[in-house]
VOGU-3710 file (C-alpha; in Angstrom, 3 decimals, decimal comma):
1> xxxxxxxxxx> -13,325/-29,403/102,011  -16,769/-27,948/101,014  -16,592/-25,108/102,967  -13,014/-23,867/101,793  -14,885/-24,379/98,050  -17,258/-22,557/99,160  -15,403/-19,569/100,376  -13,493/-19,793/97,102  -16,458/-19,243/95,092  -16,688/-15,555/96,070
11> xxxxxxxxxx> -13,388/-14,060/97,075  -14,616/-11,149/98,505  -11,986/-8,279/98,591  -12,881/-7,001/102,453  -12,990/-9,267/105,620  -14,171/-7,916/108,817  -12,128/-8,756/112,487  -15,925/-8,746/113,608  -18,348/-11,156/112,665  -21,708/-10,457/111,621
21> xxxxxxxxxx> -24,593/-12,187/113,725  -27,205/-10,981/111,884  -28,666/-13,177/108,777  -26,405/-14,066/106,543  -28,324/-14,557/103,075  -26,618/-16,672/100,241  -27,812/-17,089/97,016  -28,169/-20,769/95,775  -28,403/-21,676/91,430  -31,796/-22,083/90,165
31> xxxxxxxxxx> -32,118/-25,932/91,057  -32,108/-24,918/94,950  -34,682/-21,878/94,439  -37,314/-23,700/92,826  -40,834/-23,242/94,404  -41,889/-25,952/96,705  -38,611/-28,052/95,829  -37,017/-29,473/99,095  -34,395/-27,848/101,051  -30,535/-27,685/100,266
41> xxxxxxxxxx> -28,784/-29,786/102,889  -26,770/-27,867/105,327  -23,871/-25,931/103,442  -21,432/-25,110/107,142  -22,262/-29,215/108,085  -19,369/-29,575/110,785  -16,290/-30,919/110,099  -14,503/-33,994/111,387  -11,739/-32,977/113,741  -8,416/-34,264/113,353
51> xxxxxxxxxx> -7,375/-36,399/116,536  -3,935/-34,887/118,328  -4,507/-31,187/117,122  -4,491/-28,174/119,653  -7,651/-26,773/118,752  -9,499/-30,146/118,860  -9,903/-29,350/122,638  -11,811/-26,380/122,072  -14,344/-25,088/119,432  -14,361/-21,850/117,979
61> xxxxxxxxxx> -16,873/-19,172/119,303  -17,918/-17,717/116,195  -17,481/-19,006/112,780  -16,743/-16,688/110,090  -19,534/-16,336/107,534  -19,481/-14,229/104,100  -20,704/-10,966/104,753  -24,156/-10,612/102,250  -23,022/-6,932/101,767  -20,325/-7,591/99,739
71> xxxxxxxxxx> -20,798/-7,873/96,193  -18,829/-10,435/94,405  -18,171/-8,086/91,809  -18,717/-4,198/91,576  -22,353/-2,767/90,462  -22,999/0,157/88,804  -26,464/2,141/89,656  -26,582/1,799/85,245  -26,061/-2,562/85,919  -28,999/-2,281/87,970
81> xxxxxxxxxx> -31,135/-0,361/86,037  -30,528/-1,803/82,563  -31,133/-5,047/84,708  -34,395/-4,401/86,075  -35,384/-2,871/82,664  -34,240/-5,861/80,777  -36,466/-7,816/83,419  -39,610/-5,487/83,003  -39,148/-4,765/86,322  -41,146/-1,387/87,172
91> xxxxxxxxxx> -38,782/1,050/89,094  -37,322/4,734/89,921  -34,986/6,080/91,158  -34,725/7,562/94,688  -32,099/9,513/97,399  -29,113/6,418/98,017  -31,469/3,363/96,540  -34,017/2,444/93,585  -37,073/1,575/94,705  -38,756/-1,557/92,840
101> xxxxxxxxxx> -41,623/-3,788/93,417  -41,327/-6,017/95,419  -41,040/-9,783/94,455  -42,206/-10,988/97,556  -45,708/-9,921/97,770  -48,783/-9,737/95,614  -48,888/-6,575/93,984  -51,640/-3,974/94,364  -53,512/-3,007/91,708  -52,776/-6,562/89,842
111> xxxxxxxxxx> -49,793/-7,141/87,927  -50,100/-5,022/85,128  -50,760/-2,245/87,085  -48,618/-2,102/90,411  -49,425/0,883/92,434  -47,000/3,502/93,114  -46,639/2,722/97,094  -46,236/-0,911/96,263  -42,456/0,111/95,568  -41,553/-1,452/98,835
121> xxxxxxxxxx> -38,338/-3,058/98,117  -35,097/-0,700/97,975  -32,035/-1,279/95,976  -28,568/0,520/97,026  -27,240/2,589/94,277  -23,590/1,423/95,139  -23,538/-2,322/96,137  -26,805/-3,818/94,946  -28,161/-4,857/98,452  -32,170/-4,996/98,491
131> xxxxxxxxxx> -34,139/-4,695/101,321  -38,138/-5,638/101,158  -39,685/-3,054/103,973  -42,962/-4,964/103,786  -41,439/-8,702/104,067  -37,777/-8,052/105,995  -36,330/-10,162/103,221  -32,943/-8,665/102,420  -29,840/-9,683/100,472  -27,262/-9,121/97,707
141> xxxxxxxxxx> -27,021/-8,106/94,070  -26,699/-11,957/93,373  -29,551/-12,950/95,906  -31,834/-10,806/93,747  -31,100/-11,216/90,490  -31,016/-15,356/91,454  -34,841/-14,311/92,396  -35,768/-12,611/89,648  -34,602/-15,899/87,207  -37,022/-17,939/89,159
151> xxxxxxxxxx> -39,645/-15,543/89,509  -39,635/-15,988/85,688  -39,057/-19,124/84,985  -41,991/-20,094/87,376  -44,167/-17,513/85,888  -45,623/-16,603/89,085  -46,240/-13,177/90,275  -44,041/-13,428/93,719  -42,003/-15,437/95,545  -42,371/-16,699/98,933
161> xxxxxxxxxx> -39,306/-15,516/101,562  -38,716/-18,709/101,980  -36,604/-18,995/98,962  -33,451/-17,138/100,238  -32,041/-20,027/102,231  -29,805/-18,735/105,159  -26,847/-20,494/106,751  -27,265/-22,856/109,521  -26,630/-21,423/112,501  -23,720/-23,410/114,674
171> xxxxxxxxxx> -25,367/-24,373/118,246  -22,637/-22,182/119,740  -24,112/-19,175/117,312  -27,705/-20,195/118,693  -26,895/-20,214/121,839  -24,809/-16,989/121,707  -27,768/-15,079/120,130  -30,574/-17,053/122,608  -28,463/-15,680/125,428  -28,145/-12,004/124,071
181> xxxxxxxxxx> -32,377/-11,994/123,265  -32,514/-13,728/126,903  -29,781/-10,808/128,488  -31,995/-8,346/126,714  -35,314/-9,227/127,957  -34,097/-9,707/131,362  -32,283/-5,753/131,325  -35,630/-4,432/130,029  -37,886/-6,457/132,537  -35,169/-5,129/135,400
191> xxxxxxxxxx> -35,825/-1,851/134,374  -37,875/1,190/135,378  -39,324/4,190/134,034  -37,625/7,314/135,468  -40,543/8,936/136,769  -40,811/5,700/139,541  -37,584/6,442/140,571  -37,363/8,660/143,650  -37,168/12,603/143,162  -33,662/12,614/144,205
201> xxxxxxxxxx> -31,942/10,299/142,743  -34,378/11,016/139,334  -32,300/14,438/139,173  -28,895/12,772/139,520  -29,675/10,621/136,873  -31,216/13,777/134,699  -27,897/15,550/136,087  -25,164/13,001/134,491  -26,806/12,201/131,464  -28,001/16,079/131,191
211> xxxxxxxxxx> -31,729/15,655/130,178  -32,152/17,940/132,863  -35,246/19,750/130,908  -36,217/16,044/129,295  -39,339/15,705/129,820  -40,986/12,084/131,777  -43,317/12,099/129,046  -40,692/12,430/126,045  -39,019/9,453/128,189  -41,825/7,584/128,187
221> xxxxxxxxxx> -42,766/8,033/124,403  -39,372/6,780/123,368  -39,177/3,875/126,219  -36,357/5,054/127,893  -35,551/3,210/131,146  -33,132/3,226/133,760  -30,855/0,430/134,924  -30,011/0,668/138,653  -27,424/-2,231/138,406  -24,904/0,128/136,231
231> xxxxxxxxxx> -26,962/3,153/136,765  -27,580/3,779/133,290  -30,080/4,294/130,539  -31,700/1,794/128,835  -32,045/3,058/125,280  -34,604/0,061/123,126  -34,943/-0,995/119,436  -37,823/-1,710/118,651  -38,585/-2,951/115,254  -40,113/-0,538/112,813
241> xxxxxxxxxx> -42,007/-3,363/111,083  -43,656/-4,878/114,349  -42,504/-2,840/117,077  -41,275/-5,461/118,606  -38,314/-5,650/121,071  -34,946/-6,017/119,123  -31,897/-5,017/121,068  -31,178/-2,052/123,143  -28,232/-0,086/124,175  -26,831/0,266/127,583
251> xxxxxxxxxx> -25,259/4,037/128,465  -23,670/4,414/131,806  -22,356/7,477/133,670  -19,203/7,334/136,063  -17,405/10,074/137,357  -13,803/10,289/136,184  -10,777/12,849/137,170  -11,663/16,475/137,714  -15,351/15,800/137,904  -15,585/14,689/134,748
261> xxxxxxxxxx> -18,596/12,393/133,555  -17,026/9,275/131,335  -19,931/7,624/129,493  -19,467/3,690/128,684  -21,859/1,812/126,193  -22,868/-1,233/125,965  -25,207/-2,826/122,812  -27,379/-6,106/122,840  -26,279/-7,528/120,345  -22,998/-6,843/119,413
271> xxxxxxxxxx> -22,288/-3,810/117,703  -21,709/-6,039/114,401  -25,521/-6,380/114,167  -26,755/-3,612/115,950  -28,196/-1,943/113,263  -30,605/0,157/115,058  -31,919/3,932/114,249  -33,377/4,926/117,612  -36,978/6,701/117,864  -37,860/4,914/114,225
281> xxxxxxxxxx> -40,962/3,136/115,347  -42,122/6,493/115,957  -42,157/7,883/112,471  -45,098/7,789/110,580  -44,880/6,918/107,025  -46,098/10,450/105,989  -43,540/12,048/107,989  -41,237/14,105/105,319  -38,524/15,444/107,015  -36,560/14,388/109,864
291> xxxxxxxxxx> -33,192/14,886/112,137  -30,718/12,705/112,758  -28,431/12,970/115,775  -25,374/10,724/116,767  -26,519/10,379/120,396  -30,444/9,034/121,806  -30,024/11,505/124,192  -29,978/14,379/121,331  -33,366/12,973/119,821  -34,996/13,200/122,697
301> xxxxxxxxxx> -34,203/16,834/122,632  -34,495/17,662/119,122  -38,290/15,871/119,094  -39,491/17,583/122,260  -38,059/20,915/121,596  -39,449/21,038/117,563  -41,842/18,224/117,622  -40,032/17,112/114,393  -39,045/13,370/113,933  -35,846/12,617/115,273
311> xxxxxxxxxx> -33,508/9,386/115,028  -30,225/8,424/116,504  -27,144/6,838/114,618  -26,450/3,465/116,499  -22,678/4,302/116,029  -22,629/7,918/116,499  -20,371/9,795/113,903  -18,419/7,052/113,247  -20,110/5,119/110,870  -23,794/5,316/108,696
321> xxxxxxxxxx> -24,163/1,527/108,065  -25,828/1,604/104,493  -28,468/-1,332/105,508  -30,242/2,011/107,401  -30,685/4,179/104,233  -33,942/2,528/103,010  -35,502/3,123/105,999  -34,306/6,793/105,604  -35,544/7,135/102,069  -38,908/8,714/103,249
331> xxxxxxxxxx> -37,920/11,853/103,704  -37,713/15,038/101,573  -35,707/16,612/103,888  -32,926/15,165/105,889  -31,262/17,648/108,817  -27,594/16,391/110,042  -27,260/17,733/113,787  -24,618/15,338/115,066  -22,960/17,446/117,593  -21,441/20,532/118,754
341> xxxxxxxxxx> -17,452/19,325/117,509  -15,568/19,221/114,331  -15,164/15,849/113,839  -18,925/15,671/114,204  -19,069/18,492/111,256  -16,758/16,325/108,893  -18,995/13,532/109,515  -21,886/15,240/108,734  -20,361/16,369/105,448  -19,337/12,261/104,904
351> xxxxxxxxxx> -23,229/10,478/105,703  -24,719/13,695/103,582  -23,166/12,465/100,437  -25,151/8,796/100,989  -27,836/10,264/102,029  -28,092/12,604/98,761  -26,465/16,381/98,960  -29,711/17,538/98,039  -32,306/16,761/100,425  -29,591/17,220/102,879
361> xxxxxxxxxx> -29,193/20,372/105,598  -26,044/20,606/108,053  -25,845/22,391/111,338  -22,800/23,991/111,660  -21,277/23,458/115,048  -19,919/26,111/117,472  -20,729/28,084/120,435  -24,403/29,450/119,583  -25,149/25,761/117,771  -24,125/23,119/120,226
371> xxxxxxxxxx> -25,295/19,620/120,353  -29,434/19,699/120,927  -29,172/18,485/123,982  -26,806/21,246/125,090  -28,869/23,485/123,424  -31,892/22,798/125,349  -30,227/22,733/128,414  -29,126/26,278/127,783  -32,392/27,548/126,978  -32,146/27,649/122,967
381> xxxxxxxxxx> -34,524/27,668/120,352  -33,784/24,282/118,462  -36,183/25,259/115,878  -34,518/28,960/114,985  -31,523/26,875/114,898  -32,753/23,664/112,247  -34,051/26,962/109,850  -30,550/27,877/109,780  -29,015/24,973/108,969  -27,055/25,326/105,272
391> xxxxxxxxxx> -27,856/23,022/102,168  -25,089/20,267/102,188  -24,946/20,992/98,032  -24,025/24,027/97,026  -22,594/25,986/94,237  -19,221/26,709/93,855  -17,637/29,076/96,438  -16,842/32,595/94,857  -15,909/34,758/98,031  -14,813/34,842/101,576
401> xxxxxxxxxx> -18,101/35,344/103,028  -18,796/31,313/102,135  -15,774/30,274/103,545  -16,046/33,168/106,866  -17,616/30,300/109,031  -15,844/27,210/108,218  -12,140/29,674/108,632  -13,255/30,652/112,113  -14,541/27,367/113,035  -10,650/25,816/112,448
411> xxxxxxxxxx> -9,251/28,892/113,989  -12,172/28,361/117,080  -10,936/24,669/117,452  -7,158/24,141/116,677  -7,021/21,640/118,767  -10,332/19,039/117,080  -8,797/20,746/114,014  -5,518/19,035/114,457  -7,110/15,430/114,428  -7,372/12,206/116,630
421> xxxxxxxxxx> -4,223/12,230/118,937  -2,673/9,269/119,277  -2,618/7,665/123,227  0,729/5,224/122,916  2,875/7,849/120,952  2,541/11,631/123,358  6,002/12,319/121,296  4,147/12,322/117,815  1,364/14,426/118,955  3,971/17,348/119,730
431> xxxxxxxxxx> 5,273/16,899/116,331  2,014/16,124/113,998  -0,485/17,756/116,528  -2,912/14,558/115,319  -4,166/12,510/112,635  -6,063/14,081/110,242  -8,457/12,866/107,511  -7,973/14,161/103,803  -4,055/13,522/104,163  -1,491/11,169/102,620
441> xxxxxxxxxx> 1,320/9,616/104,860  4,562/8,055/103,625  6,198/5,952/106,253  9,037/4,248/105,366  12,009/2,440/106,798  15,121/-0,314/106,570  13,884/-3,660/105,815  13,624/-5,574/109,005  13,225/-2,606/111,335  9,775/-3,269/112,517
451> xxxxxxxxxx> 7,950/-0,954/109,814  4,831/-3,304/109,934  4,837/-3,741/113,675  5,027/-0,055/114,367  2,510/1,381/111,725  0,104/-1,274/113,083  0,444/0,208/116,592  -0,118/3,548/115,359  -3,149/2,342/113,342  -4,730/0,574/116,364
461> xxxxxxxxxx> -4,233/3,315/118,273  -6,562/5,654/116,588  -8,919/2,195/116,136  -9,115/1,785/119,812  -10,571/5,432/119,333  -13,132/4,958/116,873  -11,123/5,548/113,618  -12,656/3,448/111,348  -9,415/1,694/109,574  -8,960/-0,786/106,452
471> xxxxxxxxxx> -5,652/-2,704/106,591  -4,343/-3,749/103,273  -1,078/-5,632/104,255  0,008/-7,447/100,464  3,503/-8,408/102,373  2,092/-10,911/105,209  -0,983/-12,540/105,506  -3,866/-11,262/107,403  -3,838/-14,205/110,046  -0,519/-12,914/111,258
481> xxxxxxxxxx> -0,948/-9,488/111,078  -4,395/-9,872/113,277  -1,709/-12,016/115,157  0,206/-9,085/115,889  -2,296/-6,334/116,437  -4,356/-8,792/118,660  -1,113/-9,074/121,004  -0,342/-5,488/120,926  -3,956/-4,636/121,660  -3,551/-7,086/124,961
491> xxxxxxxxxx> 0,010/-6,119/125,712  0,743/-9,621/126,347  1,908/-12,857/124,782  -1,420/-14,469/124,450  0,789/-18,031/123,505  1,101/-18,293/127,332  -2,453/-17,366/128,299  -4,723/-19,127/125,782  -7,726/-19,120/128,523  -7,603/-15,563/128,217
501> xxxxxxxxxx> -7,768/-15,468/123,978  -11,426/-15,228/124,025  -11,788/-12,503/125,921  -9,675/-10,211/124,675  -10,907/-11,598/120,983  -14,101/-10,215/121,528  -13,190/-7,166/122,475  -10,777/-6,969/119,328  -13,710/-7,931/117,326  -15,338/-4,840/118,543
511> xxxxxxxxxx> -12,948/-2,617/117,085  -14,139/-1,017/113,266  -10,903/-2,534/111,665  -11,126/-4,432/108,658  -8,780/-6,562/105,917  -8,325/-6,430/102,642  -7,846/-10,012/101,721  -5,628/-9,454/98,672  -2,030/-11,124/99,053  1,170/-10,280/96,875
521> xxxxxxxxxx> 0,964/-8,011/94,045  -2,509/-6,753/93,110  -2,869/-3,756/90,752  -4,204/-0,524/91,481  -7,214/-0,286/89,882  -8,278/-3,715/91,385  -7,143/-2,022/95,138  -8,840/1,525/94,944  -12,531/-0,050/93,659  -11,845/-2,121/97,079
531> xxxxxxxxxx> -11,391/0,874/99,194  -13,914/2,848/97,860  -16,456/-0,116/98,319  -15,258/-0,105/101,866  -15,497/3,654/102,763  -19,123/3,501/101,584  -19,705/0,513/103,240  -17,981/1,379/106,732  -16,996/4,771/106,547  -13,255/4,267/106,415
541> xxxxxxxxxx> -11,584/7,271/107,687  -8,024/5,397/107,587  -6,365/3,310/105,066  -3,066/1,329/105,368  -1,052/0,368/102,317  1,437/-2,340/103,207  3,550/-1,592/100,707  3,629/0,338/97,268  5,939/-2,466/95,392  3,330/-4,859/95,449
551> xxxxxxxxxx> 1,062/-2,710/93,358  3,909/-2,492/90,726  3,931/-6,341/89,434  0,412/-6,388/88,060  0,758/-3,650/85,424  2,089/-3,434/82,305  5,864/-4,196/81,728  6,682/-1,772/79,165  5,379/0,962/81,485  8,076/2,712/83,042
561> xxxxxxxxxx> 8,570/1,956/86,736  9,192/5,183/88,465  6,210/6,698/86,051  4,153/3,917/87,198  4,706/4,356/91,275  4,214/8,264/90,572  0,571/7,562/88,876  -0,142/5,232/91,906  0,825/7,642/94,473  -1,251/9,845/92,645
571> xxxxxxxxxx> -4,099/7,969/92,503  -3,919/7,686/96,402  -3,745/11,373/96,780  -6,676/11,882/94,615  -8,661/9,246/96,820  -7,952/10,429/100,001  -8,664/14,071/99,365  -11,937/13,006/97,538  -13,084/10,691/100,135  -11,959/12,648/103,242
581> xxxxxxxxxx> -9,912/9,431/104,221  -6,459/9,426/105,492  -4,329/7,086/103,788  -0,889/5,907/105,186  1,442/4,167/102,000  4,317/2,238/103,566  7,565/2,608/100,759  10,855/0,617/101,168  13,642/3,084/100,613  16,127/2,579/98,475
591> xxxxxxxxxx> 19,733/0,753/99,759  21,555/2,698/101,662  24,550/1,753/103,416  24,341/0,253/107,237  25,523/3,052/109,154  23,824/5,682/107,099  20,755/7,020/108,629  17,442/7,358/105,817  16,634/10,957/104,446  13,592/12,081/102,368
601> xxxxxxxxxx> 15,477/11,060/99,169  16,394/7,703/99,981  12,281/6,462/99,473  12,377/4,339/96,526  11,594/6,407/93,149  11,236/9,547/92,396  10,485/12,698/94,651  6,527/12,505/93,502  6,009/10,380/96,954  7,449/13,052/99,419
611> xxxxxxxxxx> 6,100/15,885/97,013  2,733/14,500/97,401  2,376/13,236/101,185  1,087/15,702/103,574  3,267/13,854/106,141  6,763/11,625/106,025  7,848/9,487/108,722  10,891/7,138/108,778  11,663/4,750/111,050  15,633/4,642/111,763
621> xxxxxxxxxx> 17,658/1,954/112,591  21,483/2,021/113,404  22,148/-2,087/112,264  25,732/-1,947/113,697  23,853/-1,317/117,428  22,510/-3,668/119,743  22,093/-1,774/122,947  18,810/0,538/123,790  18,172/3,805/121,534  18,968/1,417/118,143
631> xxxxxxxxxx> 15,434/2,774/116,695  14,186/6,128/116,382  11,024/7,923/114,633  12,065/11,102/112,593  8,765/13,107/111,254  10,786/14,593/108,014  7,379/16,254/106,496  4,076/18,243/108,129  2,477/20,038/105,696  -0,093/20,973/108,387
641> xxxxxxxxxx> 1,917/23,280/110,312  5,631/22,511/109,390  6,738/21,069/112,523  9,390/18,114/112,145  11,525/16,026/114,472  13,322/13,288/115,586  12,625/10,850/118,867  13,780/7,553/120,220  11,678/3,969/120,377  12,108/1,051/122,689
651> xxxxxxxxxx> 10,752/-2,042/120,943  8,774/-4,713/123,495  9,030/-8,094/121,806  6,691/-9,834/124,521  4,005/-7,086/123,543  5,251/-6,457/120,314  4,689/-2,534/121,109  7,753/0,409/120,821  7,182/3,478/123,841  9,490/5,929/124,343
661> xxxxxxxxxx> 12,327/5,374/126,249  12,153/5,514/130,602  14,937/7,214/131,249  16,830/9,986/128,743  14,045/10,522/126,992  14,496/13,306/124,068  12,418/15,228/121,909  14,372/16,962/118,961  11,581/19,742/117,016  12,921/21,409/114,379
671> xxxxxxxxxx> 11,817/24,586/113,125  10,305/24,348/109,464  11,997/27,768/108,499  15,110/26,936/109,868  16,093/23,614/108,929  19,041/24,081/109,969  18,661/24,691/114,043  17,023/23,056/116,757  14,231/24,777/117,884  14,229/22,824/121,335
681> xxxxxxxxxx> 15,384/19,782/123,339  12,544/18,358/125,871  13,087/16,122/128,281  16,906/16,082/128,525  20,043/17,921/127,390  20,978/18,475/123,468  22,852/15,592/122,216  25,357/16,654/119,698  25,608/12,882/118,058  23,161/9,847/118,067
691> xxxxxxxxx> 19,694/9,888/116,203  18,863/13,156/117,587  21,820/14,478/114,185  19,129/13,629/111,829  16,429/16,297/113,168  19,896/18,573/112,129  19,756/17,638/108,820  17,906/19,897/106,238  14,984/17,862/104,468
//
């Protein structure tokens, strides 16, 4: 089929569960690009469906397109320039992109000459994706370099948008992204400024969303509206090119247990495409510094307080989508004030290093520093506190005095410190305290015990909580791995509720998990330029490796095998201490006999693996039982405070999900200094057989 060929053509190594709705650019061979030559036919042209099949009574909602943002092959910042130069193809170099002139407009000054601020078309450093500021016209490394061969062979001057042909949009897609413009328009005409809103309920509103010293005219300035439907804020996008109406995003207040305020959002469109930096109309193009926030109310704040140009993250702290930092290459000056928290201070420390560690300046969170709209609230000066901020690059640390702030901020916040805790697995909190980025897991387990199933739990877990998580599963396909994460997501067998498969598919889709779409043995070099393309890409904070033996059949065969699984496993430490990423390498252990429970020296190889993880985890499995209590989770390794321990699993095979057991529940900790003696039993009495013996054993 032409599409499969298609796809084929550019095997791109990460697949998103969403789907972008956003303009897909592909780039076509010279033939199609010629000026004023007639348009391809339709490349996605539906297909005939076959007669008798399932799916012939339904069509699909969404139709998986290439992402434009990923490069068929990696790009160096030296490929692009020795391209451009080779081209004649006037550039330099800026923060996180080259900036160029632009091939789609007449350039000032003639074409000899091209004036400085004609350099309106940026070119990422790390993937090659261009974006024209003056036309819109964006694309890939391949989109542009397909350009620049027919700017030349035409020997013209510039080339008319028109030549990056898009896909065709499906009449489902149309009508999908008709009804989100129409759902937008219809939320912002609904609307109403809050100073029409009565006095009283005006300060509940400024109460739960605490702008209580917001000002009605910093509202107005920004276009902030309230929604009395949901009761919530109606935060626009408006275009920094035309300032016209884009999207907006949706932030509702309820109140939750013990008074607490739980905050909801909701973006038009999807989060996939909402690619908004909030308050960016507003900038003027001689502006040279600005703040960025993780929260719209927080630029409010910062801008009134300072008068300073402010901009929110559409994601928060989770993710700086890269297709935002050539509208952020302005600036001189570039102040990170995401929040008041530590995982807001790592991120900080993660969107500097696109943004360029130079013209970068963090605000160190903690009680005198919260988030600005805390700050304001309580009366502080947000200015004192941007001139304090501290230079993302510095030089090497010599004494204690450079570390003073960073050791009491971990001592201030054990518990963000500790990382995300998990919400399906209570028991492995108590034991691990979290997950943490910067650490290496080994998880391992006897073949058919559910080692796939579980980790995948665990990893949507901490997705369901914004940890940004690339699965790369080289054992089973991606189709039925999605399979099983979609069911465990919906706690349900979705084979007996099909009407239901589309909504809980678009919440899935919401979810920042993506695939590698390697299968079987793929080496290592080949899988680490894939994850780093993806943690710049999507700010990966968690990577699964499913498993380490398929990264052993690619490489040389007179290479030693153990010496080869100890340079991989070192090659993932390196990477996730480097990137700040937490990466989780599934191992099968070696054979062991049935009733024989796994230790820390049965993982296949040598003792590099548990000498390098920060964490081990082994799933046990007594084969010779079939009643309740057959699997357990033993923690066998925490480097981050030495805790280790041993508790039971129940496996759901309608759900596909493992919980802790009802009734007799257990938790064996073991002291780290005392191997040999069980610091406690929770939950129940101390069992003196049963998996509960292998928290006795000394790791």
């Amino acid at each position: 089929m032409l599409r499969s060929g298609l796809f084929m053509k550019r095997a791109y190594s990460v697949l998103r569960v969403a789907v972008f709705h956003h303009r897909t650019l592909r780039h076509f061979s010279a033939p199609f690009l010629s000026l004023g030559g007639p348009r391809p036919p339709s490349l996605l042209q539906a297909q005939p469906r076959t007669p008798g099949l399932l799916l012939s009574c339904r069509t699909f909602k969404k139709v998986l397109k290439t992402p434009s943002d990923l490069p068929a092959s990696p790009v160096s910042v030296t490929d692009i320039k020795q391209y451009l130069r080779s081209k004649n193809i006037p550039f330099h170099d800026g923060y996180s992109c080259l900036h160029a002139r632009s091939l789609f407009r007449e350039p000032e000054g003639g074409a000899e000459g091209p004036e400085r601020d004609s350099f309106s078309m940026f070119i990422d450093k790390t993937t090659g994706q261009f974006l024209c500021k003056e036309t819109q016209v964006e694309g890939s490394w391949e989109d542009l370099q397909d350009c620049v061969e027919v700017l030349q062979k035409e020997r013209c001057s510039s080339l008319t948008p028109e030549v990056l042909l898009g896909y065709r949009e499906s009449e489902e897609e149309q009508g999908e992204r008709e009804a989100d413009h129409r759902e937008v328009l219809r939320i912002w005409a609904s609307s109403v400024p809050l100073s029409e809103l009565p006095d009283e309920e005006t300060q509940l509103v400024r109460a739960m969303f605490g702008m209580g010293k917001i000002s009605n005219a910093t509202l107005k300035k920004f276009g902030v509206r309230f929604f009395k439907p949901t009761k919530g804020l109606v935060f626009p996008w408006f275009s920094a090119w035309d300032s016209s109406l884009r999207g907006l995003k949706l932030l509702s207040a309820q109140r939750g247990g013990n008074d607490k305020v739980v905050y909801s959002e909701v973006t038009f469109p999807r989060p996939g495409a909402y690619r908004n930096l909030f308050g960016l109309h507003l900038v003027g193009r001689k502006d040279a510094e600005v703040v960025l926030t993780s929260q719209e109310v927080d630029t409010l704040a910062v801008t009134q307080a300072t008068g300073l140009p402010s901009v929110a993250l559409p994601r928060g702290t989770s993710c700086l989508p890269p297709a935002l930092l050539p509208y952020l290459e302005q600036f001189k000056k570039v102040f990170l004030w995401l929040g008041g928290d530590m995982r807001s201070w790592e991120a900080s420390k993660i969107f500097s290093r696109k943004l360029g560690l130079k013209r970068c300046s963090l605000v160190r969170p903690g009680e005198a520093q919260p988030c600005p709209s805390e700050a304001l609230a309580q009366g502080k000066n947000l200015a004192r506190i941007l001139k304090a901020a501290i230079p993302a690059a510095h030089k090497s640390i010599v004494s204690f005095r450079q570390l003073r702030e960073d050791v009491y901020g971990e001592l201030a916040n054990k518990d963000q410190v500790a990382g995300v805790k998990w919400t399906r697995f209570p028991e492995l909190n108590k034991i691990l305290k979290g997950h943490r980025k910067g650490e290496l897991s080994v998880f391992t387990g006897p073949t058919g015990s559910g080692k796939t199933t579980f980790i995948s739990e665990c990893a949507l877990d901490l997705c369901m909580q914004g940890v940004s998580t690339l699965w790369g599963s080289f054992e089973i396909n991606n189709v039925r791995l999605a399979k099983i994460m979609l069911t465990q997501f919906s706690m349900q067998r979705l084979e007996d509720s099909l009407e239901q498969y589309d909504s809980w598919a678009d919440k899935f889709e919401d979810l920042p998990l993506y695939f590698m779409t390697f299968h079987g043995q793929q080496s290592i070099k080949t899988v680490l330029d894939t994850m780093h393309h993806a943690v710049y890409l999507y700010d990966i904070s968690h990577v699964v490796i499913d498993n380490l033996q398929f990264m052993m059949g690619q490489e040389s065969l007179s290479v030693d095998k153990f010496a080869l699984q100890d340079h991989i496993i070192g090659a993932f430490r390196k990477f996730a201490t480097q990137n700040s990423c937490h990466v989780t390498l599934i191992i099968h252990p070696r054979k062991e006999e049935d009733d024989k429970e796994l230790q820390t020296a049965s993982i296949f190889g040598t003792a590099k693996a548990s000498q390098e993880a920060d964490n081990v985890l082994i799933l046990q499995e007594k084969k010779l039982v079939s009643s309740p209590g057959r699997r357990s989770l033993q923690v066998a390794k925490n480097r981050f405070d030495g805790d280790v321990g041993i508790f039971p699993l129940e496996f759901d095979k309608a759900s596909l999900t493992f919980s802790s057991p009802k009734s007799k529940a257990w938790l064996r900790k073991v002291k780290s200094n005392k191997a040999n003696e069980p610091e406690a039993r929770e939950k129940g009495p101390a069992k003196s057989t049963g998996p509960g013996g292998a928290g006795n054993k000394k790791q």
